[in-house]
TORSE-578050 format. One line per 3 residues: their letters; for each residue x, z, y of C-alpha. Coordinates in Angstrom, 1 decimal. Layout:
BEGIN
A	X,Z,Y ~ ...;
END
This chain:
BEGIN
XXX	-195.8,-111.0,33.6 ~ -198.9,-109.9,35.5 ~ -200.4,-112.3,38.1;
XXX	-200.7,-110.2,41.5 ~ -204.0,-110.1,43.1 ~ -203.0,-111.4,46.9;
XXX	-205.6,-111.1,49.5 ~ -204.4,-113.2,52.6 ~ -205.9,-113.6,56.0;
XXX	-206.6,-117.0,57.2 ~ -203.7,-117.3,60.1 ~ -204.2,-119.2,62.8;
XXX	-202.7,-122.4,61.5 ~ -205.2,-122.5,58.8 ~ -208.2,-121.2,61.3;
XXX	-209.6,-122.2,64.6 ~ -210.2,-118.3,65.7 ~ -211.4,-118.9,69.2;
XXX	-214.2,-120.8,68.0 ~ -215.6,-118.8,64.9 ~ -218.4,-116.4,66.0;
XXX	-218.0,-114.7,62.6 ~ -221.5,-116.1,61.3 ~ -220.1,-116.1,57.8;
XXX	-221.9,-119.1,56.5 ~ -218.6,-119.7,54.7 ~ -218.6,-117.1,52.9;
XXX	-222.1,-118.0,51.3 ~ -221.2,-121.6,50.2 ~ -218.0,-120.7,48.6;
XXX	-218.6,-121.5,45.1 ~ -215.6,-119.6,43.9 ~ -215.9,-116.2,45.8;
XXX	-212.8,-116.9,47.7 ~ -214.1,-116.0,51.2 ~ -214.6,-112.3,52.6;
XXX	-215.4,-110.7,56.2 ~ -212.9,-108.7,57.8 ~ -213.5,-106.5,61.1;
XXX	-210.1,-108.3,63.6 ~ -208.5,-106.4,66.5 ~ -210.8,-107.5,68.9;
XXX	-214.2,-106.7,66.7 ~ -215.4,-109.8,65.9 ~ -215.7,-110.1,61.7;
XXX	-214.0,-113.4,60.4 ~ -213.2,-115.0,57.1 ~ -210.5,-114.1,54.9;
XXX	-209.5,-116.5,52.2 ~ -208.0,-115.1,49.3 ~ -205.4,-117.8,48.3;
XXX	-205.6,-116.9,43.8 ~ -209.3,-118.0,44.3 ~ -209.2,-120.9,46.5;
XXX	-209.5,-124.2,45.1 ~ -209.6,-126.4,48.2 ~ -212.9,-127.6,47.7;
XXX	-213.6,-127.4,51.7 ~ -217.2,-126.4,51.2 ~ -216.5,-123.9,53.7;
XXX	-215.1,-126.5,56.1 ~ -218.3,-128.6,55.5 ~ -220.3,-125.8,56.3;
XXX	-218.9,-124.4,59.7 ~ -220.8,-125.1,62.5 ~ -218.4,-124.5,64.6;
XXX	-216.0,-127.5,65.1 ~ -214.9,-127.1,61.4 ~ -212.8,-123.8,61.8;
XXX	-211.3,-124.4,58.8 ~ -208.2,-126.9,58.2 ~ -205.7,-126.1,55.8;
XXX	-202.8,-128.9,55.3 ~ -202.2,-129.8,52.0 ~ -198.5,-128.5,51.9;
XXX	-199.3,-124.9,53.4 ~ -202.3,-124.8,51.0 ~ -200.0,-125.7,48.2;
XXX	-197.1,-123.2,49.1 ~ -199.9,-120.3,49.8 ~ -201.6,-121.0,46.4;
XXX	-198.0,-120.8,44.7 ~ -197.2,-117.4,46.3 ~ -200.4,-115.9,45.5;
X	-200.2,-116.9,41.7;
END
């Protein structure tokens, strides 16, 4: 059986999106090339995290400057990370 390639967005319970100004330092200190930019409804860019890549590693939560955007629970990571492999 072939694994399926899933590209999620970060949703809201994952990602503080009124406080990410799309800088992208995230994307730069992910070790694993989990993180990329997508252009949202109201045009700012912001991180997508693509869940068959993600380790948990929270480098990316280290490096926001932005009241640590990032905060994924350990039981929604776990059930994200099973669907997408």
């Amino acid at each position: 059986m072939e694994k399926t390639h899933i590209d999620r967005l970060v949703t809201p319970d994952y990602f503080n999106r009124k406080e990410c100004e799309g800088c992208g330092c995230c994307i730069s200190i992910c070790p694993y090339e989990a993180l990329s930019m997508q252009t949202c409804a109201d045009g700012i860019r912001r991180p997508r995290v693509d869940m068959t890549k993600c380790l948990r590693c929270n480098r990316c939560m280290d490096a926001c400057e932005i009241y640590k955007c990032y905060y994924i629970p350990q039981k929604q990571y776990e059930t994200a990370r099973r669907a997408a492999l």
